[in-house]
N, C-alpha and C positions, 0 to 999 in steps of 0.2 A: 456495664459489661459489653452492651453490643455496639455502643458505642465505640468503645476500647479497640474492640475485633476489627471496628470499621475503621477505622484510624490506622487500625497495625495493616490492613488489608491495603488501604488505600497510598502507605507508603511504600507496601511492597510493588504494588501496580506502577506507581512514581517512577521508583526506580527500575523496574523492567523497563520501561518507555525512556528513560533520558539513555541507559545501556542500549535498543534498539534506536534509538536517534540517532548516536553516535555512529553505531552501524551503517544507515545507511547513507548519512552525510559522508560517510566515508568511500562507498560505493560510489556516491555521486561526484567525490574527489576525486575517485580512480578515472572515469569516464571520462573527467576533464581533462586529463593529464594524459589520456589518449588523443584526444584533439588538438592538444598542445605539441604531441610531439609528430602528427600527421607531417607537418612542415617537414620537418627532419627527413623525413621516413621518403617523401617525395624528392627532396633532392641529394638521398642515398640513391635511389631507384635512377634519376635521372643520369647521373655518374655513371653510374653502371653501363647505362644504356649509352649514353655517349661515347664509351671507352669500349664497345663491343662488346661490352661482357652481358652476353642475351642470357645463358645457363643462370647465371650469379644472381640477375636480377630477376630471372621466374624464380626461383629459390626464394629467394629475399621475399616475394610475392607472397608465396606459399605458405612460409611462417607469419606474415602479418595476417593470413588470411586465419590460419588455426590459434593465431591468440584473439582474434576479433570473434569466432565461435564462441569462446568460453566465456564473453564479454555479453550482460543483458544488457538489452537496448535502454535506455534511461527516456520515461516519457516526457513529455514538453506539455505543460498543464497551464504554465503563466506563472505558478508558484513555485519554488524551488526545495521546499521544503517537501511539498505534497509528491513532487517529481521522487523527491526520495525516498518516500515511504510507497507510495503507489510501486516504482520500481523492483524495490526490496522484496515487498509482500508480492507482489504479482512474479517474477521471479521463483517464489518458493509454489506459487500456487501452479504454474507450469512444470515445473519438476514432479508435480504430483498426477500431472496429465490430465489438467484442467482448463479446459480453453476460455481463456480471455477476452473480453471487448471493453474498450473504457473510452467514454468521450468525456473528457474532462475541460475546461476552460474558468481557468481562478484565478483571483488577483496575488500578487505577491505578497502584499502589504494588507494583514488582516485583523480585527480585534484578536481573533484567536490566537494565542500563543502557541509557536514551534511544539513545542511538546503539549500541549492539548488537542493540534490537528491530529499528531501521532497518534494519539489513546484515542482519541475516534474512529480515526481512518483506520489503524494498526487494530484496534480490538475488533470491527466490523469485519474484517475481511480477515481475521482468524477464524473467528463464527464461522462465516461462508468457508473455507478450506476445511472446516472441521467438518459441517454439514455434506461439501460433497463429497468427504471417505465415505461416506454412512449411503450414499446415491446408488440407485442403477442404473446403466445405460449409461448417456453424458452427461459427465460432469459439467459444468459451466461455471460463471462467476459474470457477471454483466454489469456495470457500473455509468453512472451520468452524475457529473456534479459540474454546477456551474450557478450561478448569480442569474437571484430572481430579485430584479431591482438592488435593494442595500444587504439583501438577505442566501448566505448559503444556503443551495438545497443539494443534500446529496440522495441518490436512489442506489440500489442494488439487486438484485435478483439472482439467486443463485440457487443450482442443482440441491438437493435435499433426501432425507431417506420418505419415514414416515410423518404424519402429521406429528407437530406437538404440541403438549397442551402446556399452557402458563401455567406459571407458578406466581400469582401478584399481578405485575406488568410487564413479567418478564417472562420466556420460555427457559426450559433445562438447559445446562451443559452438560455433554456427555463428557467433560476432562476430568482430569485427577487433582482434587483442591481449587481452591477459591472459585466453585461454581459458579457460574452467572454474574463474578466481580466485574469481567467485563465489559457487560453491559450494563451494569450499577453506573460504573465512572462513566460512561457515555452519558448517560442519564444525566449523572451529578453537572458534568460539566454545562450540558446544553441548559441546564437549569440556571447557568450559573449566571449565564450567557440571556435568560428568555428566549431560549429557543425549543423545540420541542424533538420526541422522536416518534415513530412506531414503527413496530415490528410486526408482520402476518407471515404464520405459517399454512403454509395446505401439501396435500400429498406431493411427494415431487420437488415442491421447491420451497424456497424462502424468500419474504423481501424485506429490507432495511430499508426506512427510510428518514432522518429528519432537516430541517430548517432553522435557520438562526441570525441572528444580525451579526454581519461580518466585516464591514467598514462602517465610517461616523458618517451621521447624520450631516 
């Protein structure tokens, strides 16, 4: 039976993550296709300006400037997959009035599978946006991931309420259903992989952290 739950569990997590892939490959398509059409948009501008029409082109200005607002920045990691989840997620954790730092540097090309970085990356830094609603004072979210030799190491640090206590290896969720699946599949996967995690809470704050081997020998 709890096998059964883990299985039904684990393909629900599946597919929430290939649905959030999609997502944010899609955000990272949009982004491109702004850069793509920059060209255009400079030699609209340039027209303008050469034909005297100075009003037309601050105008034209104006609008590129309030659709580039609504537009989040897309980070530059070395991975493009990671660009689009770190973006995605980071994105929603600023909406919540959480400030951000993230130094990242990874290779594109990784044993880990596109949607296995997702359910790491993506369930870690729900955690953390979950933890800092529960925060007083600033919220945060701090992140470093990068290549220690052949091996990923990701860190995190983020704003927190109260301490909390494990349950196993793992600490509580305060969500509604599949408690702490979360961080099961994180587990599962880096297991899958020989790599490992931990988690420490204390008052205040939180930090994730695990390591794994991420290109061949």
């Amino acid at each position: 039976m709890r096998k059964k739950t883990y299985l039904k569990l684990a393909e629900y997590q599946t597919g929430q993550s290939r649905r959030h892939l999609g997502e944010v490959q899609s955000i990272y398509k949009e982004m491109r296709g702004y850069k793509h059409d920059f060209h255009n948009h400079l030699q609209t501008l340039k027209g303008q300006l050469e034909a005297g029409e100075l009003e037309r082109a601050i105008a034209y200005i104006e609008q590129l400037d309030s659709q580039l607002m609504n537009v989040d920045t897309v980070l530059k990691t070395g991975n493009i997959s990671l660009d689009a989840i770190l973006s995605a997620k980071l994105a929603q954790a600023k909406a919540a009035g959480i400030a951000v730092t993230v130094k990242a540097n990874v290779p594109d090309n990784l044993l880990l599978t596109d949607l296995e970085l997702s359910i790491l990356v993506g369930n870690l830094l729900d955690n953390a946006i979950e933890a800092c609603a529960a925060a007083e004072g600033q919220r945060f979210i701090r992140i470093f991931m990068g290549m220690k030799g052949k091996m990923l190491y990701f860190s995190m640090l983020n704003s927190a309420g109260q301490k909390e206590q494990k349950k196993g290896s793992l600490f509580a969720s305060h969500k509604r259903g599949f408690h702490g699946f979360g961080l099961r599949r994180v587990e599962a996967i880096l297991r899958e992989h020989d790599g490992w995690c931990k988690y420490n809470s204390e008052e205040g704050a939180f930090t994730s952290e695990f390591l794994v081997p991420a290109v061949e020998e």
